[in-house]
VOTIFI-368943 format. One record per residue (C-alpha): residue number from 1; residue in one letter; x, y, z. Coordinates in steps of 0.25 Angstrom, whole numbers, plus 5000, padded with zeros to 4 digits. Example, Ala and Ser with C-alpha at 12.3 -4.5 7.8 and 13.67 -1.06 7.14 Angstrom:
<1,'A',<5049,4982,5031>>;
<2,'S',<5055,4996,5029>>;
This chain:
<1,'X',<5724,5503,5824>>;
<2,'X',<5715,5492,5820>>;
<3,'X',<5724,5485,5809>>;
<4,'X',<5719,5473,5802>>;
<5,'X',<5727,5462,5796>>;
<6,'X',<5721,5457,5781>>;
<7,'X',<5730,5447,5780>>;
<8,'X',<5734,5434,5788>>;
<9,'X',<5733,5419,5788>>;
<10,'X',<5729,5409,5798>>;
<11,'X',<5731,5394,5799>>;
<12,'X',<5736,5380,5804>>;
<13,'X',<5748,5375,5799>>;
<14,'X',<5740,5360,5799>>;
<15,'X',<5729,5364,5790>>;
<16,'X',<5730,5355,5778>>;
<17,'X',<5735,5364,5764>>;
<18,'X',<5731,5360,5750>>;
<19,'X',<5738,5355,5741>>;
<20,'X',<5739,5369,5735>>;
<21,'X',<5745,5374,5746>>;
<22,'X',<5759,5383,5743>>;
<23,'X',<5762,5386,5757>>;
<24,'X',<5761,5375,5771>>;
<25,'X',<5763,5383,5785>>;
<26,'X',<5767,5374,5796>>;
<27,'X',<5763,5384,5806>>;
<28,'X',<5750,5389,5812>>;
<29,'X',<5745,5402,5810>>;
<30,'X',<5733,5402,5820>>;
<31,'X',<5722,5414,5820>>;
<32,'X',<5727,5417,5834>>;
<33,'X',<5742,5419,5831>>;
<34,'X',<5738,5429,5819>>;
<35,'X',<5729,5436,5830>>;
<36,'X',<5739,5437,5839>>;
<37,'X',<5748,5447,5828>>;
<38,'X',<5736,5453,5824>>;
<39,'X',<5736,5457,5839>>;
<40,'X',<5749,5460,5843>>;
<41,'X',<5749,5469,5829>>;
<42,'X',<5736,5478,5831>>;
<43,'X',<5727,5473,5822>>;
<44,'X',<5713,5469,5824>>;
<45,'X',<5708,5461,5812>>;
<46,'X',<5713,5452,5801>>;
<47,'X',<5709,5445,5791>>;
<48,'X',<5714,5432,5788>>;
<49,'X',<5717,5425,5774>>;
<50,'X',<5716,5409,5772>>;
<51,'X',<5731,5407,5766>>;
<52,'X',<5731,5399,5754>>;
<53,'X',<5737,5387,5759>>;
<54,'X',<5726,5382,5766>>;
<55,'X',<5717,5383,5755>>;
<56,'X',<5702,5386,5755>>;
<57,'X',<5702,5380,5771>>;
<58,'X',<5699,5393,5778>>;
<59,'X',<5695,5386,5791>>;
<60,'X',<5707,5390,5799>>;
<61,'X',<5703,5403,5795>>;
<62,'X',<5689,5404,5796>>;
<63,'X',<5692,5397,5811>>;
<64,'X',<5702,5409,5814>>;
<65,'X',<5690,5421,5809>>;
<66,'X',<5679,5412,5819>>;
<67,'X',<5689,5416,5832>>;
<68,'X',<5690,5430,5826>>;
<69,'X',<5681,5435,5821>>;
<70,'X',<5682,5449,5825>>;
<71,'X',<5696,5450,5818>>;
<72,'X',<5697,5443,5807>>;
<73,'X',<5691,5439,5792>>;
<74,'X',<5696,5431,5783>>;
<75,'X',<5701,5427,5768>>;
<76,'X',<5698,5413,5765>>;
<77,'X',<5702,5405,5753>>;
<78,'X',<5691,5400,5745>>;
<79,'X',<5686,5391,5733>>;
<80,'X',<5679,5398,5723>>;
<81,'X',<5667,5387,5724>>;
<82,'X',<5664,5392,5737>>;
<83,'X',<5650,5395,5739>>;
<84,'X',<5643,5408,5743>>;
<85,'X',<5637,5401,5757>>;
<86,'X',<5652,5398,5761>>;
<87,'X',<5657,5413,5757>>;
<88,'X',<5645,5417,5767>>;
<89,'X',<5650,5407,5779>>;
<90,'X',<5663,5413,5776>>;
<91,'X',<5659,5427,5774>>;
<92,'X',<5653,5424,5791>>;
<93,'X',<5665,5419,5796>>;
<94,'X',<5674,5430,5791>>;
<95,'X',<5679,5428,5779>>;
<96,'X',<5678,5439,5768>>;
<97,'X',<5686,5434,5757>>;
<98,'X',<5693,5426,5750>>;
<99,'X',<5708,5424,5745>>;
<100,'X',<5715,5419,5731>>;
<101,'X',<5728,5415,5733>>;
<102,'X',<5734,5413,5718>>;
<103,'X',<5749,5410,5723>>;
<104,'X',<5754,5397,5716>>;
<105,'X',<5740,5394,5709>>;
<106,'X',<5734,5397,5696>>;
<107,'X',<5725,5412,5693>>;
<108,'X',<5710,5407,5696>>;
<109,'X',<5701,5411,5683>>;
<110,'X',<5692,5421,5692>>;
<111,'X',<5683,5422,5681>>;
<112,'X',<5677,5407,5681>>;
<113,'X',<5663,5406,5685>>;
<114,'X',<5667,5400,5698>>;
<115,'X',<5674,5410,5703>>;
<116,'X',<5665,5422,5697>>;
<117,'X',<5654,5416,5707>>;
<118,'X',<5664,5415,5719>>;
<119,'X',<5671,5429,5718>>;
<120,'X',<5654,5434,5717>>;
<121,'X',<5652,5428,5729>>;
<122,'X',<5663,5434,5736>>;
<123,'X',<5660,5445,5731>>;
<124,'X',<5645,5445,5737>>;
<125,'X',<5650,5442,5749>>;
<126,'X',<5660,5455,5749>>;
<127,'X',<5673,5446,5751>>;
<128,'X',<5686,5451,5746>>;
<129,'X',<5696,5443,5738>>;
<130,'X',<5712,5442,5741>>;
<131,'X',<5721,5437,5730>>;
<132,'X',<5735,5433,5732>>;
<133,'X',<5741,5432,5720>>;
<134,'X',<5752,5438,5710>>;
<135,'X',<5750,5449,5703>>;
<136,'X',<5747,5442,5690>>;
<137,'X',<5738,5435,5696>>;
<138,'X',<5730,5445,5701>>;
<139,'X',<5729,5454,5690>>;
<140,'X',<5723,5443,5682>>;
<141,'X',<5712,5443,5696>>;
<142,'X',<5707,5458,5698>>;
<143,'X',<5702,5460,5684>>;
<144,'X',<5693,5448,5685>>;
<145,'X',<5688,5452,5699>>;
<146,'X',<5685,5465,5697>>;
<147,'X',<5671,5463,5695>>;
<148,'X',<5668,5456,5708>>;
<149,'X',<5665,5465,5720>>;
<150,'X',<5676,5462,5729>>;
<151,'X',<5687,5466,5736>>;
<152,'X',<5701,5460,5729>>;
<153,'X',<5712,5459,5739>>;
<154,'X',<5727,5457,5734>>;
<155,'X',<5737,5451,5743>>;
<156,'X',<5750,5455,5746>>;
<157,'X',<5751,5466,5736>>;
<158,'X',<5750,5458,5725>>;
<159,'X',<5760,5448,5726>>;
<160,'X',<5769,5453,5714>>;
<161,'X',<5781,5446,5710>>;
<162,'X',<5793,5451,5722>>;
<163,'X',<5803,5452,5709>>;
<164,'X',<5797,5461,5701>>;
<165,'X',<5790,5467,5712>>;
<166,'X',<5780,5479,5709>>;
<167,'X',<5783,5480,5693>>;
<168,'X',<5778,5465,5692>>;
<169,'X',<5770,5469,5677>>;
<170,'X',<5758,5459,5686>>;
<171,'X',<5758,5468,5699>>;
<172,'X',<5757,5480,5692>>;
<173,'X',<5744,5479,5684>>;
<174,'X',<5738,5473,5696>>;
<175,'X',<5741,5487,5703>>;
<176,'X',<5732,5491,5690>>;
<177,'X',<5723,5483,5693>>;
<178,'X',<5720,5487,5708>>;
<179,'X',<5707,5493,5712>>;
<180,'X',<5709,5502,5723>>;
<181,'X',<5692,5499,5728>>;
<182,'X',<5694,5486,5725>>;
<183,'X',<5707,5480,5727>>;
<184,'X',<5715,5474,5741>>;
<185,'X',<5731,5474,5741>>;
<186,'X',<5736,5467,5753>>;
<187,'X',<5749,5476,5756>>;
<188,'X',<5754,5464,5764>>;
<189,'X',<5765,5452,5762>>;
<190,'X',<5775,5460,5757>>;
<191,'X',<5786,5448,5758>>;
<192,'X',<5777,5441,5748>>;
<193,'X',<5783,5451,5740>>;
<194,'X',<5797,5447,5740>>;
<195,'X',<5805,5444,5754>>;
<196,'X',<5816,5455,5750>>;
<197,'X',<5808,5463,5741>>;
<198,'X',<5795,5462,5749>>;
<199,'X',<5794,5475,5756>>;
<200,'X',<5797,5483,5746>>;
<201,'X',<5787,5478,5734>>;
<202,'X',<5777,5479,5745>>;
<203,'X',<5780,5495,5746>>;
<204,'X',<5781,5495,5730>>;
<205,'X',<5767,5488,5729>>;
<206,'X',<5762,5498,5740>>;
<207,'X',<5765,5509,5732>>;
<208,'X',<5759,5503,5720>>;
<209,'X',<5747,5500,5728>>;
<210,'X',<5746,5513,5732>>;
<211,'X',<5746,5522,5720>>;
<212,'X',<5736,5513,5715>>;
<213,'X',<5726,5518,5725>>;
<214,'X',<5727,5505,5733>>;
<215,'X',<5728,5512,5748>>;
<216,'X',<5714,5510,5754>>;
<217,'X',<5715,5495,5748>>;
<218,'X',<5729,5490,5754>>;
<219,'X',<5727,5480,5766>>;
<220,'X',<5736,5472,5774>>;
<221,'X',<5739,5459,5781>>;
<222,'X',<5749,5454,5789>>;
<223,'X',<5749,5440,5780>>;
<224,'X',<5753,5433,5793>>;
<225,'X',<5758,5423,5796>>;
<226,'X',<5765,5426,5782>>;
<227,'X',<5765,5413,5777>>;
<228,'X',<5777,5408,5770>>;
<229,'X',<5785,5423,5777>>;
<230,'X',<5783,5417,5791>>;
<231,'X',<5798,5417,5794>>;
<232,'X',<5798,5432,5789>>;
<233,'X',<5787,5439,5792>>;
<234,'X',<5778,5441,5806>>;
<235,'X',<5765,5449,5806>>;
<236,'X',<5774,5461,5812>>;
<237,'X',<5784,5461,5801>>;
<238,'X',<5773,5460,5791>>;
<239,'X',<5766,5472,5797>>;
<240,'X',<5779,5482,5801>>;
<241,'X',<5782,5479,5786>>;
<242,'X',<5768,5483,5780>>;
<243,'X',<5770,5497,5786>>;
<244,'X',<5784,5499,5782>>;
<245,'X',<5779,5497,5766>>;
<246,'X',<5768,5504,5768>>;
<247,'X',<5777,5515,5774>>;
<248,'X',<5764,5525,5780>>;
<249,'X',<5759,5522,5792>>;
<250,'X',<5745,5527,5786>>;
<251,'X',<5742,5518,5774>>;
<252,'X',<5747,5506,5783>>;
<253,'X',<5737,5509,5794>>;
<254,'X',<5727,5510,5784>>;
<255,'X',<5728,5498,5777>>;
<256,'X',<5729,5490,5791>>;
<257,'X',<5718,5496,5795>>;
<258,'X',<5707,5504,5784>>;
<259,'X',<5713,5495,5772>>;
<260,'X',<5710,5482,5779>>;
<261,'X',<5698,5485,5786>>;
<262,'X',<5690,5490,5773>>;
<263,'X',<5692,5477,5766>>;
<264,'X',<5691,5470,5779>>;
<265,'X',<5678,5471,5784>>;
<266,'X',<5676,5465,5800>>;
């Protein structure tokens, strides 16, 4: 099958972070190791997204989508001033979307008139935006961009509270909230959801997720190289694990393959 990964990172472990930054890796995670595992693991395209702690310095990426074009696209992490010409330039060397990481920061006020231009444009442009943050977060988000004509993306099934697992009051009016033609959940990163617990709120989210209409919207991504999880997790652990809480060899072929693809487009 032609799978597709919609979730990885790339980078050099000298890149200089900003100040900002949660999270230094002192390794390399070069475009042609993440090749190699998309290899050696059957898939044939990827997309790549710009991890936080390097800030709105999506070089090393944009570098990575020029050797491959064929294969991959990208997420890149963006100010809000950024002007309609650079989203174009972007647009032509792969990039078809942006991402808000909201982890450790303050809920950006999406209404300002700054950011009602910038989310127009993306939206002109047919650009998706992905949202890591907790549910409370992202329930305070979706209202506000409900209007724009864009595909919203939520990472790692929402990131709700390990403890109080999928009866967090947050978690579950986001599931309200979802939009089956127009919201994304990424069914990936389960050991962000508890390194004990993990695996099992994943397969109680899936459920939830899928008895709200959400099977044709759930996508995938082996988050490699599973930054901070690195002495836990490898690209085969995070894909044999995806299967087993998805528990149908159907529906997880599906969402490597159909799922992806149609928010994807190569």
């Amino acid at each position: 099958m032609d799978y597709m990964d919609a979730h990885a990172h790339v980078f050099l472990h000298h890149d200089t972070f900003p100040t900002t930054a949660r999270y230094r890796p002192t390794y390399t995670a070069s475009v042609e190791s993440y090749i190699e595992q998309l290899d050696r693991h059957g898939f044939h395209k990827a997309v790549l997204v710009q991890p936080s702690f390097l800030g709105t310095d999506n070089s090393y990426m944009l570098t990575a989508l020029s050797k491959y074009p064929e294969r991959l696209r990208g997420i890149a992490v963006l100010s809000n001033t950024t002007d309609a010409s650079t989203l174009r330039s972007l647009d032509k060397q792969g990039i078809v979307g942006i991402r808000i990481n909201l982890f450790g920061i303050a809920c950006p006020d999406l209404t300002s008139p700054q950011w009602k231009a910038f989310l127009s444009q993306l939206a002109d442009i047919n650009w998706q935006v992905e949202i890591q943050a907790p549910p409370v977060y992202l329930i305070q988000l979706l209202p506000i961009l409900k209007p724009y004509r864009l595909n919203i993306v939520i990472d790692h099934f929402g990131r709700f509270n390990p403890i109080k697992g999928v009866q967090e009051q947050e978690f579950l009016q986001l599931l309200d909230m979802l939009e089956p033609e127009k919201h994304w959940v990424k069914v990936s990163g389960y050991y962000r959801l508890g390194n004990e617990i993990g695996i099992q709120n994943a397969k109680d989210a899936l459920k939830l997720l899928m008895q709200r209409n959400m099977r044709n919207h759930l996508i995938w991504g082996s988050d490699w190289p599973h930054t901070q999880n690195e002495s836990q997790i490898n690209f085969t652990k995070a894909l044999t694990t995806f299967k087993k809480i998805i528990n149908c060899d159907e529906l997880a072929a599906q969402i490597l393959t159909t799922n992806n693809t149609n928010l994807f487009t190569f």
